[in-house]
N, C-alpha and C positions, 0 to 999 in steps of 0.2 A: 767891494771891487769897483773900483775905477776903470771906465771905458777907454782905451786906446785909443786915441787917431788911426785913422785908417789911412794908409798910403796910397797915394791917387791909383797905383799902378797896381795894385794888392790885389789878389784872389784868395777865396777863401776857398784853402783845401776841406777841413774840415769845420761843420758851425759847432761852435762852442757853448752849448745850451748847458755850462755849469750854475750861473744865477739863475735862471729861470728853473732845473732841478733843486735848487735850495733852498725853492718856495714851495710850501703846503697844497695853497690853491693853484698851481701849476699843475701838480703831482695828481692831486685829485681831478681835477678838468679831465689832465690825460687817461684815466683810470676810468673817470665815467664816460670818458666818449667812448673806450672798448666795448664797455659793458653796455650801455647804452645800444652802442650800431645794434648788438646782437639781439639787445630785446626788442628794438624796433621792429628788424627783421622779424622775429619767434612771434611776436605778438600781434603781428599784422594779420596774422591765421587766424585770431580770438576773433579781429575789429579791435583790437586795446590799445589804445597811448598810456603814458606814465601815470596819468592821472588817474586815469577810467580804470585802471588794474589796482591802482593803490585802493580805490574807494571801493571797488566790488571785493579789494582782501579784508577790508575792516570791514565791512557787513558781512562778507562771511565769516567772519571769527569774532564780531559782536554781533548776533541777529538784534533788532529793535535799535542799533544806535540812529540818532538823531543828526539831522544838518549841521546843526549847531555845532557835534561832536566832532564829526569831521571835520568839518571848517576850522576847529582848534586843533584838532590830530594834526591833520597836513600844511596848516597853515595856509589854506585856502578863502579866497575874498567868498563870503556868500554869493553874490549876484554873479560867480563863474561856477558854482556850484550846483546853479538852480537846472542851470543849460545842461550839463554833464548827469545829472539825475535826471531829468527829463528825457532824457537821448536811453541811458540804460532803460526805462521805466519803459520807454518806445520800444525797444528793442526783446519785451518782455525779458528782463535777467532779475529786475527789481519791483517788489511791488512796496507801496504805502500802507502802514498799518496806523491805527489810530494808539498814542502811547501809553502804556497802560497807570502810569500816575499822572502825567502832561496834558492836560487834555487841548494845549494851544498844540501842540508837538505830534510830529508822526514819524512812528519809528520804520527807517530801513530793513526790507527783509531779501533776501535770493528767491528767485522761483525755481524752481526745478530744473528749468533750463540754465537758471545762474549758474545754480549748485553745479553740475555737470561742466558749465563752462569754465568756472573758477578751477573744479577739480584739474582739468588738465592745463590751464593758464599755470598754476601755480606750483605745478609738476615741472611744466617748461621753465619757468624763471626759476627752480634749483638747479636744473639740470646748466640752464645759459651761464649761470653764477657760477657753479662748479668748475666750469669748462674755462671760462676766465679766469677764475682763479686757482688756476691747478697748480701753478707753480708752488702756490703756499701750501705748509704743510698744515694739520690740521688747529694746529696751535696757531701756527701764524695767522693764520683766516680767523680765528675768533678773537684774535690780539690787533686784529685789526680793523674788527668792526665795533670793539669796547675802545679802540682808539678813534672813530670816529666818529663816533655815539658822543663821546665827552665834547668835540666839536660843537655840535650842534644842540647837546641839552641840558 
């Protein structure tokens, strides 16, 4: 689609946002800013950003994963990872275990308070997810995240 000159005198009744809907990462942008606002909002009750909630869901559903792991999971720089575990470890939700075959290595675990806090963080982001995507039916929502699963891996 070739862009039109615009006539000096022209107002635009309606914006014509059909190229920018014909792209992918347009579509997604706009999809995660919804989803996003809401978890911002729900997650600010935990203390959680995106990050801090991704890393305390793979310790709670790997106990003993290692830095290392995560850092490949999320595709996370080490050295912003060390701050982010240090902050949960602060916050008693995470404690360091020594790894049981690794002995350079310490494995990730939730403490008790994690456990509790994960339970209901992770009850909230179905519940934020559900409600964003209510439109879809139950096929479409899962046709939609094996579509953009293939995306990214």
């Amino acid at each position: 689609m070739a862009s039109r000159p615009a006539a000096p005198d022209t107002a635009v009744e309606q914006v014509d946002t059909s190229y920018l809907e014909s792209l992918v990462g347009y579509n997604a942008r706009r999809a995660t800013l919804v989803i996003m606002d809401a978890f911002f909002r729900h997650m600010a009750d935990y203390g959680l950003r995106p990050a801090d909630f991704s890393v305390l869901s793979l310790i709670t559903h790997n106990p003993g994963v290692t830095s290392r792991q995560l850092c490949t999971t999320l595709s996370i720089q080490p050295p912003n990872l060390v701050g982010m575990i240090n902050q949960l470890e602060k916050r008693e939700l995470i404690t360091r275990r020594p790894h049981p075959s690794d002995g350079r290595a310490m494995g990730l675990h939730l403490t008790a308070t994690g456990h509790k806090l994960m339970k209901q963080a992770e009850l909230t982001a179905s519940e934020l997810e559900k409600a964003a995507t209510a439109r879809l039916s139950a096929v479409e929502r899962r046709q939609l995240m094996q579509l953009l699963r293939k995306i990214y891996i």
